[in-house]
N, C-alpha and C positions, 0 to 999 in steps of 0.2 A: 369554545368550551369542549369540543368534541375531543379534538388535541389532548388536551387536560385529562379525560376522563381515559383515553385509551391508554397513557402515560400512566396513569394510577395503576390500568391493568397490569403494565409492561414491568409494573414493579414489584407485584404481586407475584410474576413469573420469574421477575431476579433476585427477588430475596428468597426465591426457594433453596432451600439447601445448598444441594447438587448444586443449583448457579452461581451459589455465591461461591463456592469455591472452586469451580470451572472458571470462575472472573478473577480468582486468586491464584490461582495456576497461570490463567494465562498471560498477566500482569509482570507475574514474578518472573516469568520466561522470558516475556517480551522484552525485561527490564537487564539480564542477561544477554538476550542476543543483542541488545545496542551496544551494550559495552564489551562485549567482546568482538575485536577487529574483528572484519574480512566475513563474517556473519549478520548477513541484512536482514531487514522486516521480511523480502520476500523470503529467502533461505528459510526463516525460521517459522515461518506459518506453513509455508509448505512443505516442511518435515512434519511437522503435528500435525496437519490432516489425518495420515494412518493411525495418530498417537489416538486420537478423539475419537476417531471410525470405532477402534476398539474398546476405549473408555463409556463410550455410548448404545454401543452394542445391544447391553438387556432393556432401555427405554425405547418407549412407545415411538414410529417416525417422528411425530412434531416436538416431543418432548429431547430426543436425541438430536434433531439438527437446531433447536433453541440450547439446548448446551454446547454444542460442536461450534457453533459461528458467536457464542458468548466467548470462549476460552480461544478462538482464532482472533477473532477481533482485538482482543485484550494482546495477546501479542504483540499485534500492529501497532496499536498505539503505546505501550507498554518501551516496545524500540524506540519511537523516540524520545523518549522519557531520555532510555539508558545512552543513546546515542553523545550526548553532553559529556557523561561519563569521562569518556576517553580523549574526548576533544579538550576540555579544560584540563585535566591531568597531565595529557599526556602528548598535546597538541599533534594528537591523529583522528581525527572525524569516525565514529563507530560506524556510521553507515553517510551517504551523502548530503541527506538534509542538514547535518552538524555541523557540515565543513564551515560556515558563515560561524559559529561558534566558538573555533578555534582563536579568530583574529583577535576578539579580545578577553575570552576564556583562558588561555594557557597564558598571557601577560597578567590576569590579577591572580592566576594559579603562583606563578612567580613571585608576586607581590605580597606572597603569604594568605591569598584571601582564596582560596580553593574551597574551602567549605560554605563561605558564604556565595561562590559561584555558582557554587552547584543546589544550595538553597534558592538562589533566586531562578536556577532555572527551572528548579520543580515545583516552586509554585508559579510559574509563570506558566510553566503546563499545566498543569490545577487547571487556573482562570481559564487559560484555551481550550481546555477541556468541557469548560463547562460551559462558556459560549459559543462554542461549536456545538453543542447538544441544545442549546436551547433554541439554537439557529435550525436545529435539525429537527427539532418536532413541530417548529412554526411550519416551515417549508414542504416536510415530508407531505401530507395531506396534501395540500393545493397542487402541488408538483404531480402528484400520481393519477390525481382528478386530469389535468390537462394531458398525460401521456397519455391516458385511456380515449381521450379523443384523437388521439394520431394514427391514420389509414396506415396500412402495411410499406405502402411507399414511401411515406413519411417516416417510419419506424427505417426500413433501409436505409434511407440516409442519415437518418440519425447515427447510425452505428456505423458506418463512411465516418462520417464525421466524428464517431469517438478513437477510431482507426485513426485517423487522418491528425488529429491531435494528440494522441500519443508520439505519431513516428514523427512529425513535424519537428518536435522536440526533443526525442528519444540521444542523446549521445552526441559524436561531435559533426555524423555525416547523415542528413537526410536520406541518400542515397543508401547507406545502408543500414538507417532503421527501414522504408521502406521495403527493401527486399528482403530482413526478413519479419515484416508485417504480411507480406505474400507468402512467405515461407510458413510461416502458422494458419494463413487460410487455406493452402493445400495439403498442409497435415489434417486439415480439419476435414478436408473430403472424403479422406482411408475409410473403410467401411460398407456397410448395406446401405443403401438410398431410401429413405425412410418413405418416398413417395411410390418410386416407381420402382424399388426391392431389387435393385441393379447395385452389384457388387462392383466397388470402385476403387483402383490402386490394392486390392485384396490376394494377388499372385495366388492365389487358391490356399490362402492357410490362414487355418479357421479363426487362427488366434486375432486376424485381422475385421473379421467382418464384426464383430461391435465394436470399432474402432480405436485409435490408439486413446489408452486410459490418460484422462489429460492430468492424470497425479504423476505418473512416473514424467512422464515429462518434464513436469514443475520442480522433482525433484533433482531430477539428474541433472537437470540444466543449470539452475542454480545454486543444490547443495553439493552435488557430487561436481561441481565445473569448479568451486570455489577451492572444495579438499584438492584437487589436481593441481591447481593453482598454488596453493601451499607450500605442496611438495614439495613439486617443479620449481617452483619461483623461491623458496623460502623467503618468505620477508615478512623474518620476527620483527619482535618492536626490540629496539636496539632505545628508545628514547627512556629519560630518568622521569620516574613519576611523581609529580608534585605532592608536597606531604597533605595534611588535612588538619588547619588545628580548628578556630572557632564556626561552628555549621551556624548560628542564628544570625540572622542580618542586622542588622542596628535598623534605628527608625530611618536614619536619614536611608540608607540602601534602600527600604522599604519605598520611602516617599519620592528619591529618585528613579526608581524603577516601573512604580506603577503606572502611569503614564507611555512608555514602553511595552507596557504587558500588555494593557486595551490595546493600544494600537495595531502592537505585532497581531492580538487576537484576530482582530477583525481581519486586516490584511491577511491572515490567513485563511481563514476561513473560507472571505470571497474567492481568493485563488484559487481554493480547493475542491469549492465547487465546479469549477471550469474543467472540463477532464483534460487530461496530459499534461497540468501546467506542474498537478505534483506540489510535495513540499520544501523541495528544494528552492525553488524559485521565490517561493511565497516567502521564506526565510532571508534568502539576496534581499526580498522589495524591503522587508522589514525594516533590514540591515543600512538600506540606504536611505528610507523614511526621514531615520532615527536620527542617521549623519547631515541630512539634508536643515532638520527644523533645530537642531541641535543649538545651542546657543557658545560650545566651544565645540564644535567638530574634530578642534587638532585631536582629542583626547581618546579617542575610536583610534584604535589598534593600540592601544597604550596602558589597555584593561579600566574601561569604561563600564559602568554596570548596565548601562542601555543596550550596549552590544552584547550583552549577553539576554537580557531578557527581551529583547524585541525579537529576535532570531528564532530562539527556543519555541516563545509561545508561537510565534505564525508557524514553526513545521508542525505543532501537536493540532492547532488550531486547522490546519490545512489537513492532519489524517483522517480528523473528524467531517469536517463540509465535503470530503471525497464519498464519503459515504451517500451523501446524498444524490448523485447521478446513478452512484451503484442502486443503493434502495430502492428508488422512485421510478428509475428510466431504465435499469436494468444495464449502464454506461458504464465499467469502471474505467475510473479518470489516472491511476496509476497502475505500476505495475502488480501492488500488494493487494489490491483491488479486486484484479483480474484473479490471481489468483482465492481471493477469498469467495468470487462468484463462481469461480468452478467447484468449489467447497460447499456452496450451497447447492450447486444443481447435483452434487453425486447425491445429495439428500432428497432431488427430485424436489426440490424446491423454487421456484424460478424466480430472481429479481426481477423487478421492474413495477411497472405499475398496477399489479393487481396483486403485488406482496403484501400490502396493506388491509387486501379483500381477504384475499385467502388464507393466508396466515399470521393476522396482528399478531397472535403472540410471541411469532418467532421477530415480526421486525418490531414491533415493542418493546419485548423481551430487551432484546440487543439495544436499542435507546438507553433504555434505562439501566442498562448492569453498566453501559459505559460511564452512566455518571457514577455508579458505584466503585467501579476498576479505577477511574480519575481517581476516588477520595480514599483506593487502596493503596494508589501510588504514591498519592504526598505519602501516608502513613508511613509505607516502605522506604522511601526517599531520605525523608530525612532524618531518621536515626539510620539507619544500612549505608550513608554512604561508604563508611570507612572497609564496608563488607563489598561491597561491590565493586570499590576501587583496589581490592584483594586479586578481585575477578581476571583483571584485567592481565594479572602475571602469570595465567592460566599458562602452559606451553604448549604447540600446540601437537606436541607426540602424545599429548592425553583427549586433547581436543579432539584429532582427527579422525582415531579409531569410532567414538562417542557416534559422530556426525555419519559414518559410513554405517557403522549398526544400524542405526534409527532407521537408516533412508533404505538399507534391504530390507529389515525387520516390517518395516512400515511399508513398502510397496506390494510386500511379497503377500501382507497379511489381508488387502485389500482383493485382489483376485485369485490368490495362490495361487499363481503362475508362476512358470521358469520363464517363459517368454518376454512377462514385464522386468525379470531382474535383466536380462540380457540386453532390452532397451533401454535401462536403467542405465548401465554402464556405456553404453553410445549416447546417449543424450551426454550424460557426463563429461567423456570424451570430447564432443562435437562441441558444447559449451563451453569448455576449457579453448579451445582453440578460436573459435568463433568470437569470445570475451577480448582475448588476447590479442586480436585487428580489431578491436573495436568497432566489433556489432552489438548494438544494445542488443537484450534479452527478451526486455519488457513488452516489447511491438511482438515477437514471439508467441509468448502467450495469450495476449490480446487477441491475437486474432486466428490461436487454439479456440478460447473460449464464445467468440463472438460469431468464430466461424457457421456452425450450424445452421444461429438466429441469422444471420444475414443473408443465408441461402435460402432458407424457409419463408423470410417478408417478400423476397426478390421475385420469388415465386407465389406466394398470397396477392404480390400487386398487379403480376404478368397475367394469373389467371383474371384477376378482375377487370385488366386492361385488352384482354385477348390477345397477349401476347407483346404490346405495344410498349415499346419504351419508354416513346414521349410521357407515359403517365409520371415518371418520377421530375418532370420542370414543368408539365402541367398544373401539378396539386404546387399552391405557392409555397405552404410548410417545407416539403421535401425541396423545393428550390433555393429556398433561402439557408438551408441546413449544407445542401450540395455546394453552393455557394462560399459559405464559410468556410467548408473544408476543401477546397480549392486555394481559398486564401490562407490557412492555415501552412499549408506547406509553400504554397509560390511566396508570401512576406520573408522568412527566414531567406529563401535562397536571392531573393533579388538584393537583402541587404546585406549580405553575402557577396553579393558580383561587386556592389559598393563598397565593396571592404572593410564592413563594419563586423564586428567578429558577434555570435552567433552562438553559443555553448552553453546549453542548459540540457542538466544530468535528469534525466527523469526514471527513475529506478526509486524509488521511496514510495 
């Protein structure tokens, strides 16, 4: 009942005004950057960071970072809503969790059934939406009770192991998502030593000793690496976009799809929970559920309505149960994640397991406007498709100025510095290059973000062990954590030597 009663709270703090239309901004946005190519969930949370710093400004701290993580959250999920978009229209994937989308989306886009595609796949987000939040407030509670029992050593490994699962899977070379998952924990060292007030990687200039601001980072890496990309690369959409005539589904669509929707739900969700695994995967499993129990399989790629709604719902279904490693354990499981938790620590708010104690209202808050942002989105969905599939013709010599405003305007407003604009445009830079040999991003920020806390437990467990290492395969928790994430990366590559192929996108 406790569950229950803090949820009542969390709705009394999202039907406030300001929230609800913080959850209406950032739905609307979110629903936007899916359908607009080459603009991710990450890109586009982390350009509104600055947007919200500012919008939140004259509210009280807890009041400003319960609006700021409502209208970023909404975002997030908000993309994959829009990500469908593009993929049944226009058989281009808005961001990677889509791409399962496309196979049999832009076949019944063809078949004249575009509108009812993209009905069923917003309410098949709907449904995931709201079983991932119901999943989310069973879970939250019990989960943050047991984190609160884990010794500092155990907390290290834990975050090894949310490291070690992100890069495991990050892109197509383990190799180099780990280097640069090491590459973000030695960004993470720049700076004062919080312990022993030793200036580190700091070349004596001041701008360095409170370290590098993990926004500009976030930004330049991913929205300024993407504008370069643009440029450089042009690659408009050359494809015809499918018209839109009937958006309602008949009974039968309904009654074939439902089936689909639970399932994808669930299969998402569990996936999503697991960190690294992302919603791209959890969308493949859907995908192949659906083909597997199917009673005519031939009919998958040939615009089936299962392959669209079993897809769709496991990636919304999988943005929601990520939340909860974030929440609860303080883990985020993808790359949008990471980013969202550095969003809450600039509000000096810290996820993990005493987010619950300290600030119900902000992580209540956030429960409940997401069931609210869900039921703005069907609203939006499905009368706006014919508006959003407008979107999509956007070009992008109007786009790209838009996206470089934001991301100066918005970094520069956060410290007014010159110094962050000038790392702005090397991260940028470095990103764009780095993207383009195919180093993932996401291991990046992870371990921007994670950095710190993993330096801090490393050292909370050494002082209690007097310095001894063995304390982290002593305590069995921290064993069996270290253990997993051993296996995590050694499974992929040994089935790899076996030449079984290996490639799972984790950027969503």
């Amino acid at each position: 009942m406790d569950a229950f009663h803090y949820l009542l709270n969390g709705f009394a703090t999202a039907l406030q005004w300001q929230n609800i239309i913080f959850a209406f901004v950032g739905v609307l946005i979110g629903t936007v950057v899916g359908v607009l190519p080459g603009i991710g969930p990450i890109s586009g949370v982390a350009l509104l960071i600055p947007v919200t710093a500012s919008l939140t400004g004259g509210l009280p701290p807890e009041e400003a970072a319960t609006s700021a993580i409502i209208l970023l959250a909404g975002v997030y999920y908000g993309a994959m809503y829009g990500g469908s978009t593009t993929s049944i229209l226009l058989n281009t994937p808005g961001e990677s969790s889509s791409v399962v989308t496309v196979l049999d989306g832009y076949p019944m886009a063809k078949q004249g059934r575009a509108g009812v595609a993209l009905a069923i796949a917003a309410i098949g987000s709907f449904v995931a939406g709201i079983v991932s939040l119901v999943g989310l407030v069973f879970l939250a509670e019990p989960l943050s009770d047991v984190a609160l029992k884990l010794s500092p050593a155990d907390e290290f490994s834990l975050m090894i192991l949310g490291l070690c699962a992100l890069s495991g899977l990050a892109g197509k070379s383990v190799t180099k998502a780990l280097i640069m998952t090491v590459f973000g924990l030695l960004l993470a060292t720049i700076g004062m030593d919080n312990v022993s007030g030793v200036a580190r990687f700091t070349f004596d200039m001041p701008e360095l000793y409170s370290g590098l601001e993990f926004l500009t980072i976030a930004v330049g890496v991913f929205a300024l690496g993407e504008v370069f990309k643009t440029i450089l690369e042009r690659d408009a959409n050359e494809g015809e976009i499918a018209k839109i005539s009937r958006i309602l589904p008949t009974k039968q669509d309904l009654k074939e799809s439902a089936g689909p929707i639970i399932r994808g739900s669930l299969v998402g969700f569990f996936k999503g929970i697991v960190p690294g695994s992302g919603a791209t995967l959890a969308s493949f499993l859907a995908y192949l559920l659906e083909k597997k129990i199917s009673k005519n399989p031939e009919k998958f790629g040939k615009g089936a309505i299962a392959g669209v709604a079993a897809p769709e719902s496991a990636n919304n279904a999988a943005s929601g149960g990520a939340m909860i490693p974030l929440l609860t354990l303080g883990i985020p499981g993808t790359g949008t994640t990471a980013v969202l938790m550095g969003a809450l620590i600039m509000y000096n708010v810290q996820p993990g397991p005493l987010l619950f104690d300290e600030h119900p209202t902000i992580a209540w808050g956030l429960i409940a406007s997401m069931f609210i942002g869900n039921l703005m989105l069907l609203i939006l969905n499905m009368p706006l498709v014919k508006v959003f599939a407008k979107l999509i013709e956007t070009p992008p010599k109007y786009l790209i100025p838009m996206i470089v405003a934001i991301s100066i305007f918005g970094v520069y407003a956060v410290r007014v510095s010159v110094f962050d604009l000038v790392l702005l445009l090397i991260c940028g830079v470095v990103g764009y290059f780095l993207a383009k040999n195919d180093f993932p991003m996401a291991p990046l920020v992870l371990g921007l973000v994670l950095g710190p806390m993993i330096e801090n437990n490393l050292r909370r467990a050494l002082t209690t062990s007097n310095g001894d290492f063995s304390i982290f395969i002593e305590k069995p928790v921290s064993l069996v954590f270290l253990i997993i994430a051993v296996l995590w990366i050694s499974v992929p590559l040994i089935m790899k030597m076996r030449g079984k192929k290996v490639v799972v996108n984790v950027e969503g």
